[in-house]
C-alpha angles and dihedrals in degrees: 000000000000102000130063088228089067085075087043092054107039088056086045095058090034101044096010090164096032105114109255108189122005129181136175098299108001141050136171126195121236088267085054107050093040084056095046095047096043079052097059101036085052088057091038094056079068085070126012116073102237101268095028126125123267113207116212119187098190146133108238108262133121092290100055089061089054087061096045094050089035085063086047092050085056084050097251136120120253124222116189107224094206107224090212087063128101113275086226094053102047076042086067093047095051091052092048089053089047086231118195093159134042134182126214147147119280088248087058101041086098107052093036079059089048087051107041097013088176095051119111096237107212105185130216088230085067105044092050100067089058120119112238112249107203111188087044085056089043086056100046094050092044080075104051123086131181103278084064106122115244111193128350120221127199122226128177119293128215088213090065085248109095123244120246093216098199118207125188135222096252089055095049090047089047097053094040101053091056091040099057094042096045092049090036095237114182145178080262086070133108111196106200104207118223105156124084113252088245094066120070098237080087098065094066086052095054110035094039076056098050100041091047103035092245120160109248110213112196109217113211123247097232097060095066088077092061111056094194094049089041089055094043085052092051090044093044089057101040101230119185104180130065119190091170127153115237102260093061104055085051093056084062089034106049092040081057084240082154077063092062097038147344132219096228090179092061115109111158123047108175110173137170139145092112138357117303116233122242091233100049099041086050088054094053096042092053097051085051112039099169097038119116098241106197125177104211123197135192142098128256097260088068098050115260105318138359102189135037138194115194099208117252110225097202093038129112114238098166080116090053135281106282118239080214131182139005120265112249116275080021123107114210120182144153128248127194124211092275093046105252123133120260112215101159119105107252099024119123116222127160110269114245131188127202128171135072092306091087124102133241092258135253112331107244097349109094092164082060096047090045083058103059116015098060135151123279102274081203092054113074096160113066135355109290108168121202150182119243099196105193091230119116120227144167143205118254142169111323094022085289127158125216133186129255107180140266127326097210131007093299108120139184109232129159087000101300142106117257144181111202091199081076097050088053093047079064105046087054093060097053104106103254101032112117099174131359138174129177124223125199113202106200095197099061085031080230125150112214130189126195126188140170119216151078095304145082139245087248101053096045089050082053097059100036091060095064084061113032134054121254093262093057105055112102126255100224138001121216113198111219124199076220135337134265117256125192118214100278096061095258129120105281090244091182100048089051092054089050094056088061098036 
């Protein structure tokens, strides 16, 4: 197998009127949603070169995966451009892509044209009503083989500019194959889809869907602001499957919606993005006593996760939930700061990932890809790329990893992957704002930003709305009459930190 429509197309002739993807108004079968996405492939390879960039500026909904699958189909590789984000922002992806063409719905032309005014705007509404052109698509996938990229995310970026992580076909069926196996995922399944399309939590959700013929409900956004709608819409379509990151079970968690209801069909809750906390994994293990609870761990440039920890019911975590073992075809080791493998229990090393799992690099940013995805420092002998993921890890009881934290100002926060050196990239710019440094307590899981200057909190938090997501806006700014500075000249990370502790 060497193409993800592989998975499309063998659940299309097996469950061809099973319903494939469903979200709040709208759904479409495996045999839909295969004739809708060869349609408007067959209208993209007009005009997209074969291993280009689609640009999809989409909520996520049915029709958004038949975008996604229809630039497959032209034998290119998708990127969702996230209309809740920052115009600035989707302004640098799109930059980075060197977009000339997006496509989008007939509701969203306008704003796409507010966002990215130069842009050429292609709409689904016009693709769809393509006719499929078989032998052009036949052509188009005979030259494909299995290293193509399939979709681009964007992550934080320490340079202020986001970074376009690629990932291939081969990585994403890799992964797949053993996912779906490992966490016995079947057509009997109903994945009920929390994460944006633009994270990579997603991925798990669509192509799990697509390789087992499981039915992929697409949770809406909105209700995740409403823990007892959000838990009537899991229980109404019957979802049995819950690839959620953290964040999200404690919002239903931490407002007692178990206490309201529980989703008694519900069988499998993997979830990953940060450390779960005792108390909320023990409420939800108590509502659901027969329900396979994993803690998954990875970043996005190894596609989705790297590493996995089935809970042990009868185990003792009072030391922290393990992030456990590789996956399988993944090699997962330790190095320490002069490169050697640590192999002793207790002993912190950087976490590094080798094996198919890694992704093509960093779209259009080779001195970022050369960063991170180096060669194996313990391998003189033949290329061996890997991926040195900043986070910091150690061996415990059962050949079992656990995580220790970050290497460098990367953090994990809400879920997602952050560089605060972005954050403050952006705090320096707010008019007023004379210095500025951003601080993440992990304990109190709380982001604070302090300044000096001639502002206000309120002001900054306004404009730094206009440029960051949601998840990367500060939780509190603290104004200084200067700021802190340790001996050698830099920001006194550490005093700050204690202000606020």
């Amino acid at each position: 197998m060497k193409n993800v429509l592989e998975y499309l197309e063998k659940s299309a002739a097996n469950y061809p009127e099973k319903i494939a993807a469903a979200d709040e108004i709208s759904f479409c079968s495996f045999s839909e949603l295969r004739r809708d996405a060869k349609k408007i492939g067959t209208a993209l390879i007009r005009h997209f070169k074969p291993n280009t960039p689609v640009p999809i500026f989409m909520d996520k909904n049915v029709n958004t995966l038949k975008l996604f699958f229809g630039a497959v189909y032209a034998g290119c590789f998708y990127v969702l451009l996230n209309p809740e984000l920052p115009a600035v922002r989707i302004s640098h992806i799109a930059e980075t892509l060197e977009a000339e063409i997006a496509v989008t719905e007939n509701s969203k032309v306008q704003s796409l044209k507010e966002t990215l005014p130069k842009i050429k705007i292609i709409t689904f509404e016009e693709l769809i009503n393509e006719e499929a052109d078989e032998k052009l698509l036949s052509s188009i996938r005979e030259k494909m083989i299995d290293t193509d990229p399939l979709y681009a995310n964007f992550t934080s970026g320490s340079t202020g500019v986001p970074k376009g992580v690629l990932i291939s076909h081969r990585s994403v069926i890799d992964f797949i194959d053993n996912f779906t196996e490992i966490f016995s995922i079947t057509k009997d399944d109903v994945i009920g889809n929390q994460a944006p399309f633009d994270f990579d939590v997603s991925v798990k959700d669509i192509y799990s869907a697509m390789k087992t013929g499981a039915t992929l409900q697409i949770i809406p956004k909105a209700l995740f602001s409403s823990p007892a709608m959000l838990l009537d819409y899991i229980c109404e379509r019957e979802v049995t499957t819950m690839v959620w990151a953290v964040s999200a079970l404690c919002l239903i968690s931490a407002f007692h919606g178990l206490d309201y209801k529980v989703p008694e069909k519900v069988n499998k809750i993997l979830f990953s993005g940060e450390t779960m906390p005792k108390k909320h994994l023990e409420n939800w293990m108590n509502a659901l006593k027969e329900a396979q609870f994993v803690n998954l761990y990875g970043p996005t440039e190894i596609t989705c996760n790297c590493t996995y920890h089935k809970v042990d019911r009868s185990m003792d975590y009072s030391d922290g939930l393990p992030i456990g073992k590789p996956f399988p075809n993944e090699r997962v080791f330790l190095l320490s700061d002069n490169d050697s493998i640590v192999t002793e229990k207790g002993v912190t090393g950087e976490l590094c990932v080798s094996g198919t799992a890694l992704g093509l690099g960093y779209y259009n940013n080779p001195e970022q890809t050369s960063l991170r995805f180096v060669q194996n420092p313990v391998n003189k002998n033949y290329m061996e790329p890997i991926y040195r993921t900043g986070d910091l890890a150690y061996w415990g009881d059962n050949d079992n990893l656990y995580f220790a934290g970050r290497k460098d100002f990367q953090i994990k926060y809400m879920g997602h992957r952050i560089e605060l050196e972005e954050i403050e990239k952006a705090l320096s710019e707010v008019d007023g704002v004379e210095r500025a440094c951003c601080v993440f307590l992990k304990e109190k899981s709380k982001l604070l930003a302090f300044f000096t200057g001639e502002t206000t909190g309120k002001e900054i938090r306004k404009s730094l709305s206009e440029v960051l997501p949601v998840y990367m806006i500060p939780t509190s700014y603290t104004k200084l009459d200067s700021m802190p500075i340790t001996k050698n000249g830099k920001i006194d990370r550490g005093a700050l930190a204690h202000l606020k502790r």
